[in-house]
Every structure is written in structure tokens, then in C-alpha cells.
N, C-alpha and C positions, 0 to 999 in steps of 0.2 A: 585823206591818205588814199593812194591809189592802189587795185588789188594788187598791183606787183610789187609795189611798197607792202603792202602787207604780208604777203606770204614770204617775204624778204627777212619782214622781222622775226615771222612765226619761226621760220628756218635756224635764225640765229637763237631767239630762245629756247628751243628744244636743243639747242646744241649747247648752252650754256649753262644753264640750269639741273640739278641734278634730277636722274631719272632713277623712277620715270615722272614724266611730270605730267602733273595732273591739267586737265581742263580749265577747271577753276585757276591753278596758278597759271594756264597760258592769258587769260580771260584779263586780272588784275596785269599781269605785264604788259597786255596787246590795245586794251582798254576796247575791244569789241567786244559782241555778246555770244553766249555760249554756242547759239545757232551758227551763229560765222565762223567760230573755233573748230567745229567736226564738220562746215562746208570745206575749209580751207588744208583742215589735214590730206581730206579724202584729192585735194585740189592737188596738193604735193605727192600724194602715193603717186598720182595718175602723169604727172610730169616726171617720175621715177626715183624718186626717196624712198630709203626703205624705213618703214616709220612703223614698228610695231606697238603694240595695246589697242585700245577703243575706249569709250566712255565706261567713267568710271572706276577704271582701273589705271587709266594712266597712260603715256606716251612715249617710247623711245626712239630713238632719231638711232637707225642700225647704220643706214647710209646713205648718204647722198650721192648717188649715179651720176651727176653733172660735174663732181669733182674727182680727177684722177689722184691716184695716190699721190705722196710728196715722197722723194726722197731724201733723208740727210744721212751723215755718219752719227754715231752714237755723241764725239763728242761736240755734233754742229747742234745736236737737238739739248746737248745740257743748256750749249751756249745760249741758246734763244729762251729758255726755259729758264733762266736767271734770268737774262735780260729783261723778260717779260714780266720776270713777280718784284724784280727791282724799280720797274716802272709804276706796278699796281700797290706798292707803297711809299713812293716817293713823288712819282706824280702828282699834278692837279687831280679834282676828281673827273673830267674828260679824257683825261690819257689812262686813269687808272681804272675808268671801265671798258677801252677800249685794250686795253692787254690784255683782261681779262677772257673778252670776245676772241681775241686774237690767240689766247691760249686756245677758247673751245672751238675754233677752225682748222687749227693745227690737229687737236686730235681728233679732227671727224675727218683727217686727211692722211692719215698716218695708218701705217699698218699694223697689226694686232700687236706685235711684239712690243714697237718704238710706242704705241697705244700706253702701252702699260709702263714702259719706263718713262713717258713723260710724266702721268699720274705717278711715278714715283721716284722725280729726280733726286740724284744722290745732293746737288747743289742749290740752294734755295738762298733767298734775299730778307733779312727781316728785321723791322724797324721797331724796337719798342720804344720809343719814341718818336712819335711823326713829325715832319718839317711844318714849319707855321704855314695851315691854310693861305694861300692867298685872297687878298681884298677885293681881286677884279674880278672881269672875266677874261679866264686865259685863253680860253680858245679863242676868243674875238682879240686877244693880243696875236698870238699866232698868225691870227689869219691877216693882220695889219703887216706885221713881219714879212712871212713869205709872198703878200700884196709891194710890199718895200712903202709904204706910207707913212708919213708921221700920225703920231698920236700926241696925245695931253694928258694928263693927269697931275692928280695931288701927291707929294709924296711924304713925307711923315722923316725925318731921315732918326739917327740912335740917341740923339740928344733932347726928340720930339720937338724938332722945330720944322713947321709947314712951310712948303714953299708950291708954286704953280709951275710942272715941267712942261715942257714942250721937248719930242725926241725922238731921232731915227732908229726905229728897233730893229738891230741886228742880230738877235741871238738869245736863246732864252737857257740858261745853264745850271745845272745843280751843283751848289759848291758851296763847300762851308755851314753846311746844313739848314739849309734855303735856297731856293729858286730864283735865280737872280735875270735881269732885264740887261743885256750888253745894248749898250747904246751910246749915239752920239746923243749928248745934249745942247740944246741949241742954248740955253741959260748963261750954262759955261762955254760954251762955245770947245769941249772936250768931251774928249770919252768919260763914262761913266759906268757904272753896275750898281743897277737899283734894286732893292730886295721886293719883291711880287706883295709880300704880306706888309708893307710899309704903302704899298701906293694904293691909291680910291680915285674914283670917281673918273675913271678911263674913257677917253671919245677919240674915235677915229678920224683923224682931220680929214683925209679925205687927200690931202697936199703930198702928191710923189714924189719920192726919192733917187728913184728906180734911175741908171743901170746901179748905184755906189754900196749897196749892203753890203756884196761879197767884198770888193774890196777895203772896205771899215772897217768891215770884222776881222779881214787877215790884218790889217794894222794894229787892230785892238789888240788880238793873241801875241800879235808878236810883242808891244809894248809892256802887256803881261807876263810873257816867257822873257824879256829884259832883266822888270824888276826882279820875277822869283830867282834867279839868278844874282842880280845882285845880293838882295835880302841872304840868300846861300853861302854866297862870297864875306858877307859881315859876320855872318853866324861863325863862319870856319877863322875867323880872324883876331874873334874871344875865344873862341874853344880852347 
């Protein structure tokens, strides 16, 4: 890890973690030793954070001088302040540590007042019940997607019968309370929506797609905004 990389992280965990925080807990997060922890604080005062405590007592991250304030309206910051605690329970768990982060850069950017009303929006997101983990790794799906690459995988479908997919992933979408895989399948040679927590054993072929994801996926929504429409049109015709 290189020191910029590292004082990178130390920034982000004093921002995230509540304060103040201790030594010892920056030490278990950062995985250096305590000597590095108080080289590297002292390394950020001197680049211009304002970081108050010392050893012993603890750390507060007062401000980071390399970031100018952010502006939004009151109701642009509820908006994002859902969105984000909507992510950090329904997401995989790499999106849902990153809202996380992404809440405590917000308020090291924000100013005292919008400070406090995000620590206390009036709108919050919450799951007591969580979506079934997924069986892969979704970031490395992700990153096959916005690459436009096929992948492989096993997928398990509701009747528990196995089969070997092969499939251009265009989209990864929360619906129906699971995280589903919008894709073309090469098997069926159609669209499909794979649930995350059904599929194992994921490899990146490596084999491009690229320029056809955007336009599959506006084919896929639109085939999708067809049926739910029909399915609509049946509903209304027993009603």
C-alpha cells in the first residue's frame, strides 16, 4: 500500500467511524502499526485537515481544507440521504459499504446546519428483512457489465434444476425483492433475468460485446414495459 493510499484510507476512516476514534480502532481498520497511526495523523494536520485529539483520547476529523463545502436544497440532501441508506440495506455488501462512505463524505462536506439534518433525516429506508445474499461476486459482475464482456456461470433456477449459462450482462436491478442479472442468454438465445442468489461459480470470459449492452437493455425494458402492460390490460378485463 502506498503512503497516499494510505493516508487516503486513514481520511476516509476518521470520517466514517464514529468519533472520536481511537488509535487502536484506526490501527484494526488500517491494518498498520500504532507508530504509523500518529506518523500519519500528524502527516494529514500538516497537508491541512483539521483533526482534533491526540493519543489516547481519540480523533476527530473537524475538517478537511482540501474539500470545499457542497451545496444542495434541503429537499436534494433528504433525496440522497434515502437513496443512500436504501442502497446500504439492499445492496450487495460492496455497495452497501460504499453508501455508507459516501454518507460520511457528505457530511464532512456539508455545512453545520445541512451537517445535522443529514445525521437526522426526517426519511429513512428500512429492511427487516434482507434480500438473499448473493452467491457471486458482484462487484466483479459489475465490473464484466460496464467492461460489456460475457461471463459464465451456474445457475440454480426455482424448481432447483442446474444448468451452465453463458450471458451478456446488461444491468443489474432490484425488483421483486432480489437482485436480479438483466441479460442476454446465449443458451436461449433471449433475454433473461437471473436472480444473483441463484447463480455460483461466475468467470469472466474475457469475450466482448461491446458497442450492444445499451442497446439490449433499452430492448429488454422496453419488452418488459410491453408485458407489464399487458399483464395490466388482463387484470382490468376480470376485474
Amino acid at each position: 500500500m502506498t503512503r497516499t493510499h494510505r493516508l487516503f484510507q486513514l481520511m476516509q476512516t476518521l470520517r466514517r467511524l464514529p468519533a472520536p476514534v481511537t488509535a487502536a480502532a484506526l490501527v484494526n481498520e488500517t491494518g498498520v502499526s500504532l507508530r504509523t497511526i500518529y506518523r500519519d495523523i500528524d502527516a494529514l494536520r500538516g497537508l491541512g485537515a483539521v483533526i482534533d485529539g491526540e493519543a489516547g483520547f481519540g480523533y476527530t476529523l473537524i475538517e478537511d481544507a482540501a474539500l470545499p463545502p457542497l451545496a444542495f436544497s434541503d429537499d436534494e440532501l433528504e433525496a440522497l440521504v434515502l437513496g443512500l441508506r436504501e442502497v446500504s440495506v439492499i445492496g450487495d455488501p460492496a455497495l452497501a459499504e460504499a453508501a455508507q462512505t459516501a454518507l460520511s463524505k457528505l457530511k464532512s462536506r456539508l455545512p453545520a446546519r445541512q451537517t445535522h439534518r443529514l445525521q437526522h433525516a426526517v426519511l429513512d429506508a428500512r429492511r427487516f428483512v434482507r434480500p438473499p445474499e448473493p452467491r457471486i461476486d458482484v462487484k466483479k459482475l459489475r465490473a464484466a457489465t460496464w467492461e460489456e464482456v460475457t461471463v459464465s456461470f451456474h445457475y440454480e433456477d426455482a424448481k432447483g434444476a442446474l444448468s451452465q449459462r453463458r450471458a451478456d450482462p446488461l444491468s443489474i436491478v432490484f425488483m421483486q425483492n432480489a437482485h436480479m442479472l438483466m441479460a442476454w442468454c446465449h443458451l436461449r438465445s433471449d433475454f433473461r433475468a437471473f436472480r444473483l442468489d441463484r447463480m455460483s461459480e461466475l468467470e469472466v470470459t474475457g469475450v466482448s460485446f461491446r458497442p450492444k449492452r445499451v442497446p439490449l437493455l433499452r430492448d429488454f425494458m422496453d419488452l418488459m414495459r410491453r408485458q407489464a402492460e399487458e399483464r395490466a390490460k388482463d387484470r382490468q378485463t376480470f376485474d
